[in-house]
MITOR-653211 format. One record per residue (C-alpha): residue in three letters; x, y, z. Coordinates in pm, whole numbers, plus 50000, padded with zeros to 5 digits. Example, Ala and Ser with C-alpha at 12.3 -4.5 7.8 and 13.67 -1.06 7.14 Angstrom:
2
[vovo "ALA",[51230,49550,50780]] [vovo "SER",[51367,49894,50714]] 
//
This chain:
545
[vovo "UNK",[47622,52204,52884]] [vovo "UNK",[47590,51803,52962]] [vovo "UNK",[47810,51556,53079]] [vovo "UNK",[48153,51539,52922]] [vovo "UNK",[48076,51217,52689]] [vovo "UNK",[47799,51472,52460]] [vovo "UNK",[47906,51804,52457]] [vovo "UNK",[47639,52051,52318]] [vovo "UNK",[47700,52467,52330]] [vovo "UNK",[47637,52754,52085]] [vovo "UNK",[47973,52854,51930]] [vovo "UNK",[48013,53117,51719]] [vovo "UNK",[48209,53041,51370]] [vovo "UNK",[48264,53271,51055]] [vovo "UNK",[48042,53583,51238]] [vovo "UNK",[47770,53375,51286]] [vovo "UNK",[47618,53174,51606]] [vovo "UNK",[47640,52754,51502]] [vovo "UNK",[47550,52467,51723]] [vovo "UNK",[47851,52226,51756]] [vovo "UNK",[47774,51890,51940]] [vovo "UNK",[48052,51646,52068]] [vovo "UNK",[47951,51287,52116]] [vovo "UNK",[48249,51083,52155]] [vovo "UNK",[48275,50966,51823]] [vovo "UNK",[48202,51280,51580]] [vovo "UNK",[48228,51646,51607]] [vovo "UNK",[47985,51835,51465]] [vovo "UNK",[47840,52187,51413]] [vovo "UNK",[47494,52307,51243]] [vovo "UNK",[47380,52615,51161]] [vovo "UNK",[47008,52628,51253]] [vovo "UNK",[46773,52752,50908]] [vovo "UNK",[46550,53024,50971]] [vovo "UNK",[46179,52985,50942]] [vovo "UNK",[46145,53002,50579]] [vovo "UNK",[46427,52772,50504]] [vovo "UNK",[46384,52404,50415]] [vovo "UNK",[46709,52236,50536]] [vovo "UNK",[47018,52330,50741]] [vovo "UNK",[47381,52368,50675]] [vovo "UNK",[47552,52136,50855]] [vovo "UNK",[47897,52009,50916]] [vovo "UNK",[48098,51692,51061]] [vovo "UNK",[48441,51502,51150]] [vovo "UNK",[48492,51209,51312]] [vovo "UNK",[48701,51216,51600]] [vovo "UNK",[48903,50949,51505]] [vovo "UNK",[49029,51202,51232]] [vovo "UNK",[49068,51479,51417]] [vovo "UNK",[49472,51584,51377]] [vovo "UNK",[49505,51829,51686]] [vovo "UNK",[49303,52074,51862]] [vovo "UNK",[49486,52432,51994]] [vovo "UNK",[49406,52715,52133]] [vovo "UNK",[49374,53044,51979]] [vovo "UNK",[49570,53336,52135]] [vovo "UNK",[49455,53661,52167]] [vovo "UNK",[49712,53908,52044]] [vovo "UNK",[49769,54251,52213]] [vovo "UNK",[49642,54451,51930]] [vovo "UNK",[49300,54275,51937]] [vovo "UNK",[49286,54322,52268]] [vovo "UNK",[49282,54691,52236]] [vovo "UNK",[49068,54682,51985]] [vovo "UNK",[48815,54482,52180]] [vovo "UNK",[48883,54717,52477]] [vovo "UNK",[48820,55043,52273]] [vovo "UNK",[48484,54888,52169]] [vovo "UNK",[48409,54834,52439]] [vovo "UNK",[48311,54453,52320]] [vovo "UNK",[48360,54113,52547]] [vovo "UNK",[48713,53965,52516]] [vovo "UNK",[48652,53607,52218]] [vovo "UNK",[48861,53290,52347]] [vovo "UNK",[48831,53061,52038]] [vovo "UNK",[48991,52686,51994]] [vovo "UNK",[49118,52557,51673]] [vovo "UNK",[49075,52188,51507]] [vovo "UNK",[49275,52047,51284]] [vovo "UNK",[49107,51733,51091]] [vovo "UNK",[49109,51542,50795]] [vovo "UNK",[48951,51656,50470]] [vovo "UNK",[48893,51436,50152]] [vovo "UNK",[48975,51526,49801]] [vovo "UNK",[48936,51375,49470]] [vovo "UNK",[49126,51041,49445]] [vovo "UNK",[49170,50964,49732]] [vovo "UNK",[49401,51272,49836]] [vovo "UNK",[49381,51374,50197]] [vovo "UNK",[49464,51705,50365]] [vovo "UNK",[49482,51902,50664]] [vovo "UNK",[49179,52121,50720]] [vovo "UNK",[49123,52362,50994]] [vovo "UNK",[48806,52542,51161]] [vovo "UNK",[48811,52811,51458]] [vovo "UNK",[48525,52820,51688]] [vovo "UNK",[48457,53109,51915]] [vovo "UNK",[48288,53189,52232]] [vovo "UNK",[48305,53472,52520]] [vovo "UNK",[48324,53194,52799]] [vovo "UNK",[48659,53129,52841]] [vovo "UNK",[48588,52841,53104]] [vovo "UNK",[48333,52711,52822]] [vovo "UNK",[48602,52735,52580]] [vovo "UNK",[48879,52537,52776]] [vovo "UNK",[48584,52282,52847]] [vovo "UNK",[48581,52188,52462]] [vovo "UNK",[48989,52165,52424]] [vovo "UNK",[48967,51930,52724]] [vovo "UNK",[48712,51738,52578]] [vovo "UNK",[48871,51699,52284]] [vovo "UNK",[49242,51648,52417]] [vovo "UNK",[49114,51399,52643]] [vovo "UNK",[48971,51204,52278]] [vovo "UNK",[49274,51231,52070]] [vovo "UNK",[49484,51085,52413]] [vovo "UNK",[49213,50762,52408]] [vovo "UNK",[49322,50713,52057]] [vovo "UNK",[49527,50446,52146]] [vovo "UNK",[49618,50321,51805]] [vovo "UNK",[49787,50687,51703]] [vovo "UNK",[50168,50705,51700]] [vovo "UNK",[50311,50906,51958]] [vovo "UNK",[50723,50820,51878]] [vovo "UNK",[50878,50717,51538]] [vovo "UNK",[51162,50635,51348]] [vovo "UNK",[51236,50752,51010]] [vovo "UNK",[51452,50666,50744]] [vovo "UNK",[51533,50909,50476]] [vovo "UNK",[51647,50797,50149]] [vovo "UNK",[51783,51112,49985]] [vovo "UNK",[51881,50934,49636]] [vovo "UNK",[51538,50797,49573]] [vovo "UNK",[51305,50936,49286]] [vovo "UNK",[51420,51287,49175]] [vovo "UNK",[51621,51310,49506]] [vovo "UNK",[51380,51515,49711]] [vovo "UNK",[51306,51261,49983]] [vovo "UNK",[51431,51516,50276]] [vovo "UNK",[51321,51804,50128]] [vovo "UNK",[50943,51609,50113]] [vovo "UNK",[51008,51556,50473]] [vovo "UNK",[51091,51857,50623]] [vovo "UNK",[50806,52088,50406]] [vovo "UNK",[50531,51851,50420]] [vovo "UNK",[50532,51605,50660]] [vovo "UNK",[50759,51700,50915]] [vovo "UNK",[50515,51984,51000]] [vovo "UNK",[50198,51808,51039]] [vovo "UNK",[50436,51515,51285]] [vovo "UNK",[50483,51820,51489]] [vovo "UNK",[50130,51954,51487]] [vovo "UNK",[50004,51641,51599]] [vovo "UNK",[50243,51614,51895]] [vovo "UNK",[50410,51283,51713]] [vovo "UNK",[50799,51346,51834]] [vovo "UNK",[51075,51134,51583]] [vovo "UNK",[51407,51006,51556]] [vovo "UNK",[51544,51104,51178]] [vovo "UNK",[51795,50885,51022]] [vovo "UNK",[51917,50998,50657]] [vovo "UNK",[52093,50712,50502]] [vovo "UNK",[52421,50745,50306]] [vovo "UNK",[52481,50445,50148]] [vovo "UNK",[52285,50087,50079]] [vovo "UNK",[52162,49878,50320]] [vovo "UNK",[52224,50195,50623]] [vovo "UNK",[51811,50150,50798]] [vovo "UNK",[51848,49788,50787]] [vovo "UNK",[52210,49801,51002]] [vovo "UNK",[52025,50023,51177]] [vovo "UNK",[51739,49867,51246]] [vovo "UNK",[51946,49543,51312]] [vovo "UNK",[52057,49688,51646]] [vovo "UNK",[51810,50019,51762]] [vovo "UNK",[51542,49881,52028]] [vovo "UNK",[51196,49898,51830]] [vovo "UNK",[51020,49837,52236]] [vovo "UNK",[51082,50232,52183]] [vovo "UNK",[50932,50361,51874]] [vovo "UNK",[50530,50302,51794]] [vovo "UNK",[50597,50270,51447]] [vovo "UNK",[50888,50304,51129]] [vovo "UNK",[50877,50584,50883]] [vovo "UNK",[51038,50530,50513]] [vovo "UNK",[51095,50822,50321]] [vovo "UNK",[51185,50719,49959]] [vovo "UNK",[51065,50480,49676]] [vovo "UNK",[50979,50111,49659]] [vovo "UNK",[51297,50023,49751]] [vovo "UNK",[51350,50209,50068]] [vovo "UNK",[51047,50024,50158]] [vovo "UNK",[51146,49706,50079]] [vovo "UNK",[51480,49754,50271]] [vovo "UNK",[51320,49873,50579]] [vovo "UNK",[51045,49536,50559]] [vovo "UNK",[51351,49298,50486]] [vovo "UNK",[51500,49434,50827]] [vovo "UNK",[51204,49480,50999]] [vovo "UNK",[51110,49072,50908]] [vovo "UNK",[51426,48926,50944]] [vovo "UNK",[51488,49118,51312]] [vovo "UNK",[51115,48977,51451]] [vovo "UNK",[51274,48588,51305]] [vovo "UNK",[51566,48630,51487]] [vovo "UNK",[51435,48776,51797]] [vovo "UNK",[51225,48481,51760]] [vovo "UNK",[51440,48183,51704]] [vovo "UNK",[51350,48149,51341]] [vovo "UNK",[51528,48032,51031]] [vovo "UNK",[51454,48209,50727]] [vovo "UNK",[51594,47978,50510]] [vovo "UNK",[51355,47665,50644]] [vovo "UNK",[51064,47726,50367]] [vovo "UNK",[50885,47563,50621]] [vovo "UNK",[50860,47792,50926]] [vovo "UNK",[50608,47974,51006]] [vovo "UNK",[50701,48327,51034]] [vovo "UNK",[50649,48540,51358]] [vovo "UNK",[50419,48888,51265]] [vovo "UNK",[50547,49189,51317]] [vovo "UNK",[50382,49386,51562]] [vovo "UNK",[50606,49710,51444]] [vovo "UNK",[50384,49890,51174]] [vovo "UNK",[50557,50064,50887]] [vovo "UNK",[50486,50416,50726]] [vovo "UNK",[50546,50480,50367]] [vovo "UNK",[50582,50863,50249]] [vovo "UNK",[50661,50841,49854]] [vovo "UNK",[50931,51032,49700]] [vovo "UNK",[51036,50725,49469]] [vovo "UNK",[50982,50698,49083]] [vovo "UNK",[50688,50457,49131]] [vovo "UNK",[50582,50449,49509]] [vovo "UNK",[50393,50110,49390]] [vovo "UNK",[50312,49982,49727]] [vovo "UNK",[50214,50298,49892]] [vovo "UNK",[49930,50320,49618]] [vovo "UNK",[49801,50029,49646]] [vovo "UNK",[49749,50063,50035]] [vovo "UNK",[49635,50421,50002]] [vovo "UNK",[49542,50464,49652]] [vovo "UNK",[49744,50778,49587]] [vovo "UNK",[50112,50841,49569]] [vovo "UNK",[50107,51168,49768]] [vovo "UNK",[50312,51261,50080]] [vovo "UNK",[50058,51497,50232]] [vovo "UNK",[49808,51196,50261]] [vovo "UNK",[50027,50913,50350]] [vovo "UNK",[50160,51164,50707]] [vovo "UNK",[49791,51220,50723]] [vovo "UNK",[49700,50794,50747]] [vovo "UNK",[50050,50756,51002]] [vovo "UNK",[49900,51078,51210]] [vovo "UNK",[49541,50897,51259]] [vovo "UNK",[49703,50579,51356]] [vovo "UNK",[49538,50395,51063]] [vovo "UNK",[49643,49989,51042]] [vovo "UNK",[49632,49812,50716]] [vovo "UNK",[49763,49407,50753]] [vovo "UNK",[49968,49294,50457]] [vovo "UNK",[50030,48949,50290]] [vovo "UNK",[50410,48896,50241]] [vovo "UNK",[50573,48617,50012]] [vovo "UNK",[50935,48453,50036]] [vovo "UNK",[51136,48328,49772]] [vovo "UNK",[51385,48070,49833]] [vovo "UNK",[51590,47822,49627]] [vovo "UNK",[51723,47517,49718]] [vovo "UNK",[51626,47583,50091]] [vovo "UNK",[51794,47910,50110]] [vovo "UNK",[51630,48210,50200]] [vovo "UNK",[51635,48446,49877]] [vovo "UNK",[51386,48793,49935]] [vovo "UNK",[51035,48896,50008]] [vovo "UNK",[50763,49048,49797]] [vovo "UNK",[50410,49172,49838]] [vovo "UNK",[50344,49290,49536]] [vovo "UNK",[50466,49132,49203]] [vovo "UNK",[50723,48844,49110]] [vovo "UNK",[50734,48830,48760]] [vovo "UNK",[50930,48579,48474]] [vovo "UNK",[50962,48657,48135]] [vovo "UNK",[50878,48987,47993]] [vovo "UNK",[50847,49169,48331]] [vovo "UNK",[51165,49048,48424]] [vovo "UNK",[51341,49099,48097]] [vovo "UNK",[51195,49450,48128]] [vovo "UNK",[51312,49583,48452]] [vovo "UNK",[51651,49385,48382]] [vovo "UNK",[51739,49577,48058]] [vovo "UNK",[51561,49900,48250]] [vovo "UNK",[51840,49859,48520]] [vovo "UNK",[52067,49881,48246]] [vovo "UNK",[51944,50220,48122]] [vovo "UNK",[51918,50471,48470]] [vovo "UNK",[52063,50685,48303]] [vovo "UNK",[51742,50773,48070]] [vovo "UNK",[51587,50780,48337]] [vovo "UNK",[51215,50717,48382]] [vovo "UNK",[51145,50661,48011]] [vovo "UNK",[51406,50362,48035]] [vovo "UNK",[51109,50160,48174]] [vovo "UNK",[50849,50255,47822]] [vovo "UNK",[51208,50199,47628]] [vovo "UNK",[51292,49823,47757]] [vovo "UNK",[50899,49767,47761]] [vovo "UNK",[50892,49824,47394]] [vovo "UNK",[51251,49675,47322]] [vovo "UNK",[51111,49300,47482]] [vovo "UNK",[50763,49317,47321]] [vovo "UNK",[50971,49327,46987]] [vovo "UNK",[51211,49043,47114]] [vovo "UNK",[50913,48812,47185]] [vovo "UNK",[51123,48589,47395]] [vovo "UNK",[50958,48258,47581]] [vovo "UNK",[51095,48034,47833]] [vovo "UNK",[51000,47665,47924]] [vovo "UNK",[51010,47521,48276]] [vovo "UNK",[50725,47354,48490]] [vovo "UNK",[50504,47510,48705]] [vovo "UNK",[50344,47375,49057]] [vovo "UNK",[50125,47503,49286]] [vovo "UNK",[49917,47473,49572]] [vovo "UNK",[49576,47606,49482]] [vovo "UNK",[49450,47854,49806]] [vovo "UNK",[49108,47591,49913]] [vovo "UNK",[49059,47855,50189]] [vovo "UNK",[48971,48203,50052]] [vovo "UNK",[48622,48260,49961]] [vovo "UNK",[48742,48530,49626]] [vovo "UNK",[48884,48402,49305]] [vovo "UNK",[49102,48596,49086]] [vovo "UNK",[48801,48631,48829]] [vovo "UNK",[48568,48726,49089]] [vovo "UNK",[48542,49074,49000]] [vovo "UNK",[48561,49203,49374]] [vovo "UNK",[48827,49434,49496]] [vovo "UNK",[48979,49473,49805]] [vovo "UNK",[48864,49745,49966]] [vovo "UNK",[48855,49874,50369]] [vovo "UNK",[48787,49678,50639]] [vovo "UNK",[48772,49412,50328]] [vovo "UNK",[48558,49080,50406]] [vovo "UNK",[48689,48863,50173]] [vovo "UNK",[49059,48931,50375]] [vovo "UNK",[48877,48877,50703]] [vovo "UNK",[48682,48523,50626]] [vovo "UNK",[48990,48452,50449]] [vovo "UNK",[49247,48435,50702]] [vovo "UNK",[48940,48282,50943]] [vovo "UNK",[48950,48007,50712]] [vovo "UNK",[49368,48004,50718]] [vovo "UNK",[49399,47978,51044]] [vovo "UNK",[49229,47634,51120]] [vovo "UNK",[49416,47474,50782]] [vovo "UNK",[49755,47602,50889]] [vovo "UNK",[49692,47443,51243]] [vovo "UNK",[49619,47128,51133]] [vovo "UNK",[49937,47126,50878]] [vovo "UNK",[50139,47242,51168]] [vovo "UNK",[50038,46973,51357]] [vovo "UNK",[50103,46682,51174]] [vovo "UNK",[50450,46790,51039]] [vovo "UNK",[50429,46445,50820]] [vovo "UNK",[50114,46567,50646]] [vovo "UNK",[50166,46506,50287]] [vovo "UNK",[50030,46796,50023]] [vovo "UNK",[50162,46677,49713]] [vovo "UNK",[49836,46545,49581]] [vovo "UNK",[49670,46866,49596]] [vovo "UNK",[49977,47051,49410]] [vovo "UNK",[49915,47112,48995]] [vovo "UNK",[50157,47061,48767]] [vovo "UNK",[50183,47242,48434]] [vovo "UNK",[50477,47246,48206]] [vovo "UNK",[50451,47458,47884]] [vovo "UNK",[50640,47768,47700]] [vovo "UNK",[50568,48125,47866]] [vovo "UNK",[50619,48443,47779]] [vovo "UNK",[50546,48545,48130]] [vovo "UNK",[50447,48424,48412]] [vovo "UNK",[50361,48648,48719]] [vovo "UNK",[50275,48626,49103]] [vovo "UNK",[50051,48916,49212]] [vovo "UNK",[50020,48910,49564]] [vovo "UNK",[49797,49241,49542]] [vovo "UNK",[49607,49374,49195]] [vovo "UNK",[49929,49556,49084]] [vovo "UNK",[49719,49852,48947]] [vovo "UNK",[49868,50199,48881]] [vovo "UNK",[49747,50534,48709]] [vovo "UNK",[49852,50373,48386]] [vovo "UNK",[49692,50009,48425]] [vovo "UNK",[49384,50104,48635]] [vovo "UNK",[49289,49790,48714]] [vovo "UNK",[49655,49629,48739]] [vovo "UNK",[49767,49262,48677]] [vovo "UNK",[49477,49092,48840]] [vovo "UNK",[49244,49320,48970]] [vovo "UNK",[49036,49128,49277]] [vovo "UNK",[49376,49021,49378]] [vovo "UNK",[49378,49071,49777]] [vovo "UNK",[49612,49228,50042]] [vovo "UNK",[49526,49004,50356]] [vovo "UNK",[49381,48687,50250]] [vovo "UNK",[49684,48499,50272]] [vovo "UNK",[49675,48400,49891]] [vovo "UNK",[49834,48564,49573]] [vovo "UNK",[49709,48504,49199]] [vovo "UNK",[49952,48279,48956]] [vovo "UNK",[49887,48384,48583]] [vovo "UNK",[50052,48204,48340]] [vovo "UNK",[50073,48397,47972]] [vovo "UNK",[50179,48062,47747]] [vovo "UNK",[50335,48139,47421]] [vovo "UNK",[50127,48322,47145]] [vovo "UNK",[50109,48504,46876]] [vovo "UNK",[50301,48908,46900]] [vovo "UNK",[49935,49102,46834]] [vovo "UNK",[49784,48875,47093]] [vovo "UNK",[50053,48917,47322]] [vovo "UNK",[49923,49300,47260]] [vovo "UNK",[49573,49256,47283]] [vovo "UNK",[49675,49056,47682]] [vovo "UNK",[49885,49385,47770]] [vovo "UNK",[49640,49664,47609]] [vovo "UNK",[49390,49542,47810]] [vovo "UNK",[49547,49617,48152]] [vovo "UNK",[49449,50000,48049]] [vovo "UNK",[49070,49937,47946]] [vovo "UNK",[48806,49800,48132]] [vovo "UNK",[48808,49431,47891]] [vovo "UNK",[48873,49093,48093]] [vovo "UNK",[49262,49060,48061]] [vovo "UNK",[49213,48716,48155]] [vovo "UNK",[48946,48590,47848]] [vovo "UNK",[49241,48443,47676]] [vovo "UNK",[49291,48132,47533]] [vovo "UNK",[49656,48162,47638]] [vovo "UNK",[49592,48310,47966]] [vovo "UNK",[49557,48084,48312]] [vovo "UNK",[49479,48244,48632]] [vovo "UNK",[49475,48017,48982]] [vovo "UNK",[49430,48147,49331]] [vovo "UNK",[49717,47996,49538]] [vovo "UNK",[49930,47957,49871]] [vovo "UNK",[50242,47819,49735]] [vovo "UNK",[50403,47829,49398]] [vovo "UNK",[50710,47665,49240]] [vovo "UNK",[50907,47706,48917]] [vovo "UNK",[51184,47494,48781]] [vovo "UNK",[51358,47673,48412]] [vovo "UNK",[51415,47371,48141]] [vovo "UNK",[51761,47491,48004]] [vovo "UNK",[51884,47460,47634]] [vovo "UNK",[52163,47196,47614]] [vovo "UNK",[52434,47347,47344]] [vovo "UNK",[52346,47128,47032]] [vovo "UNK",[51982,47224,47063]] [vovo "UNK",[52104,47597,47105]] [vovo "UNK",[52322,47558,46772]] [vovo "UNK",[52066,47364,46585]] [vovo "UNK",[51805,47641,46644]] [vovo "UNK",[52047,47934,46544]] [vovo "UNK",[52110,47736,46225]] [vovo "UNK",[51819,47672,46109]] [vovo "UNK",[51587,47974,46244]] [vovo "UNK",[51848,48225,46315]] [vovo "UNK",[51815,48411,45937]] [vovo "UNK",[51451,48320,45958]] [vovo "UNK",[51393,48497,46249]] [vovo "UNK",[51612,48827,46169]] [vovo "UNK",[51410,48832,45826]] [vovo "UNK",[51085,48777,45951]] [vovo "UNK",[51083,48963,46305]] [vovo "UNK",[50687,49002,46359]] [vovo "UNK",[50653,48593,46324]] [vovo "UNK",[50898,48479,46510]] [vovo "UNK",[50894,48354,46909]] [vovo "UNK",[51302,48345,47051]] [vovo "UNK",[51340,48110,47281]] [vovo "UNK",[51563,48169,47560]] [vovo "UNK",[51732,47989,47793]] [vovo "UNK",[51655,48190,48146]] [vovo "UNK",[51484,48525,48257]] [vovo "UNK",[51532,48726,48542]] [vovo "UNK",[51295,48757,48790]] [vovo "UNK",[51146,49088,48880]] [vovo "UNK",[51074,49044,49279]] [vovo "UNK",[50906,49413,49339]] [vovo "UNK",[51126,49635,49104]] [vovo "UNK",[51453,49447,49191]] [vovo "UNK",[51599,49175,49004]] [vovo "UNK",[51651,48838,49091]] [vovo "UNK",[51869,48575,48958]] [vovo "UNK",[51761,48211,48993]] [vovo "UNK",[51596,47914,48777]] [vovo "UNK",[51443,47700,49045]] [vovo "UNK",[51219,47848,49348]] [vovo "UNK",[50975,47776,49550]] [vovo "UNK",[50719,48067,49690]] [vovo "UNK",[50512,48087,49967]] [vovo "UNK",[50234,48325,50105]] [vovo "UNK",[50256,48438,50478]] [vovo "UNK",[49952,48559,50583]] [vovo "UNK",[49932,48943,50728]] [vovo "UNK",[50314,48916,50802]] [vovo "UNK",[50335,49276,50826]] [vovo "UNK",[50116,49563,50902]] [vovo "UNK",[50141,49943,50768]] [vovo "UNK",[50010,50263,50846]] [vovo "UNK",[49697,50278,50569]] [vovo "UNK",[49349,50156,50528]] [vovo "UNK",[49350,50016,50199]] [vovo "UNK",[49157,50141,49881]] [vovo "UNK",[48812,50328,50037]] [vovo "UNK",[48501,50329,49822]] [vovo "UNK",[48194,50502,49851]] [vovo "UNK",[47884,50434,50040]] [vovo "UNK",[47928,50102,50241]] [vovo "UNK",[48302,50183,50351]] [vovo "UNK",[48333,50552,50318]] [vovo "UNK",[48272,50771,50578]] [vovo "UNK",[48164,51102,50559]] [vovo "UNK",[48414,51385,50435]] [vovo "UNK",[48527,51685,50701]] [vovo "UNK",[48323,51981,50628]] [vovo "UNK",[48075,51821,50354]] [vovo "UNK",[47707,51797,50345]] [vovo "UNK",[47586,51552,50575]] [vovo "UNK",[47391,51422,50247]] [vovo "UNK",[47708,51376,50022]] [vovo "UNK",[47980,51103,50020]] [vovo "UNK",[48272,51059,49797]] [vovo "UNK",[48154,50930,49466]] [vovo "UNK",[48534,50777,49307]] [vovo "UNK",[48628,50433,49334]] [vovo "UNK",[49011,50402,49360]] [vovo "UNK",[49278,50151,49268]] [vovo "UNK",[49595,50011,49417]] [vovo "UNK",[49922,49973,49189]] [vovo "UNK",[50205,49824,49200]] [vovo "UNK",[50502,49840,48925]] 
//
């Protein structure tokens, strides 16, 4: 054996004699090829994913058997680690290693011990929040099979909280002392989540001396990170910050202490404080569609295809004027092609590039922006806000696919008024592999603050239309635009009432317990118990609704 840092021993595993090295930073195990062979089989994990380590009793029965054979007593150790799947699905794998030196074998659960404690960035106390009315209403029953059991395993001890009505975690979390907990934990859908992140926001800018509704503060980080484990009908932001909607893997990213840093956008109107989003704020047909889809539960989630389908018929538009502060600091563009990946560069050069721009605005609280804003007014049939590339199992690639999570900038993409079939064309082409944004009706700006002001219908030029293209319209359906006077606003899956406000991108305002989307190669590291030759060969995507 040699020093405690590199760990080297024979350990037997599966009847057969492997050798198992521990060098501070991956566990692994080999078994050596005989003469003839031309490779060996060979094993690792990194520690850093490494769940728990226990070890293995020796029950009375084997004892006697051991006795009667007269064979040496085994004292074996277990790990528990991380194992990849397809698509990006994570989950708990275990190996047993066994030896007849018993002070040998309590050397290696030490050793190991001693590296999950140095994992300083691993939960060891959270609070959870239960919403059991999201999704098909198994939020605690997801809990208490799935993940409460691997919490346990890895020694993470929690406070559960089971709302009963709306709004319960963020009372709660307006008065509990988060000095205590190392993270929060929401059980439930999109909504849960943006409940707890409302709460968890407007508590740092309180504790801070902040006013939310000044569009003009800079909002305080919060150091608290957040855990999402889906059991919602869409789980949108979980996917895009893990890639998969599944419980199992979501415990798994909380359990290794993973950190992922989030962009977060406000929405006020006429300097008052309205929500956040970090996903999508859409006008026009997104919001007409989750409007009338609010309208329908009770079909539950075919509502959404149903009120799709119902608006693409109603081909309504909606004037106003658009500004916006094009983002001169991020080194992506929304036609880029890039995605945002782990440990993402464009993110990190990004906010490097914020920081000294928001400095120098901060310090001259005169400075005066308006002759870098754009102005353009014009007829829409939608216009959308992605703060991240919105992409789901449906829409692989999403709204705007190199659309970033951390770089302190969201995408603006105006859809101006068209024709129905290209209307189509724009939307079929979120579920191929086409450019959704080579359309002559289609503008896409990178950007750091956005405004929108609705130009209303007086009544005469309401009557005047119904009279003289209200028969037109219900005789000729597939040519006809309808003009309406206002649209709801779909701020991440809720709705939003308001014809003038003003949006603005805070830059890794949050953080949550994920990684973002891994790829192969350059940011993947190697599986638990692969070939040391092989790496994961699927390139994910994030979604949101």
């Amino acid at each position: 054996m040699e020093e405690r840092s590199c760990l080297r021993s024979s350990l037997v595993l599966d009847q057969r004699a492997w050798e198992v090295t521990l060098d501070g930073e991956v566990l692994e195990w080999h078994l050596p090829p005989p003469p003839s062979s031309r490779g060996e089989e060979s094993f690792s994990v990194r520690t850093a994913e490494i769940i728990a380590v226990e070890e293995v009793e020796t029950d009375k029965e084997q004892s006697s058997i051991l006795k009667w054979r007269k064979m040496a007593k085994q004292h074996g150790f277990t790990v528990y680690y991380v194992e990849r799947k397809q698509s990006h699905r994570w989950r708990c794998k275990e190996t047993t290693f066994w030896c007849v030196d018993e002070q040998l074998c309590n050397q290696w659960i030490q050793a190991l011990e001693e590296l999950l404690h140095s994992q300083t960035s691993r939960p060891k106390h959270l609070l959870v929040y239960i919403n059991p009315f999201s999704g098909k209403q198994q939020g605690k029953k997801i809990y208490k099979q799935k993940v409460a059991p691997l919490f346990s395993l890895a020694s993470i001890s929690t406070e559960v909280i089971v709302t009963e009505y709306a709004d319960h975690a963020k009372d709660n979390l307006s008065e509990v002392d988060l000095a205590e907990y190392d993270g929060i934990v929401c059980v439930g859908g999109d909504g849960m989540f943006s409940e707890v992140m409302h709460a968890l926001i407007g508590r740092t800018q309180k504790d801070s001396g902040i006013d939310q509704n000044d569009p003009s503060a800079p909002l305080v980080p919060c150091k608290t990170r957040i855990g999402i484990i889906p059991a919602g009908s869409t789980d949108c932001i979980c996917y895009a910050t893990v890639g998969i909607n599944d419980p199992v893997t979501s415990a798994l990213h909380i359990i290794v202490g993973d950190s992922q840093p989030l962009d977060v956008s406000s929405v006020h109107s006429n300097k008052r404080f309205l929500k956040y989003f970090v996903s999508l704020l859409g006008y026009g047909f997104y919001g007409d569609v989750l409007k009338d889809s609010e309208e329908k539960r009770w079909m539950g989630s075919v509502r959404y295809d149903f009120a799709g389908f119902k608006n693409f018929l109603s081909h309504h538009y909606y004037e106003g004027t658009v500004s916006f502060l094009p983002a001169t600091h991020t080194v992506g563009s929304p036609k880029d092609g890039r995605i945002c990946k782990t440990r993402c560069r464009i993110c990190r050069q990004s906010k490097r590039q914020l920081e000294p721009l928001q400095k120098y605005e901060k310090d001259r609280l005169g400075y005066d922006t308006r002759a870098q804003w754009k102005v353009i007014r014009g007829k829409f049939l939608a216009i959308n806000v992605a703060n991240m590339s919105c992409a789901c199992p449906r829409s692989p690639k999403g709204l705007s696919p190199s659309a970033h999570l951390a770089d302190g900038c969201a995408d603006l993409i105006l859809v101006h008024k068209c024709s129905r079939f290209n209307f189509l064309r724009y939307l079929i082409r979120h579920t191929n592999e086409d450019d959704q944004f080579n359309f002559t009706f289609i503008e896409v700006y990178r950007i750091r603050k956005f405004n929108f002001t609705a130009q209303h219908l007086n009544d005469s030029d309401e009557i005047i239309q119904k009279k003289h293209f209200g028969q037109f319209c219900r005789d000729h359906p597939s040519c006809c635009c309808t003009l309406s006077s206002s649209s709801t606003w779909n701020c991440d899956g809720e709705t939003l009432e308001s014809s003038v406000i003003g949006v603005q991108v805070h830059c890794q305002l949050i953080n949550l317990f994920a990684r973002g989307i891994e790829v192969p190669g350059k940011y993947e590291e190697r599986s638990s118990m692969i070939q040391a030759s092989s790496h994961l060969a699927r390139l994910g995507s994030v979604y949101s609704n």
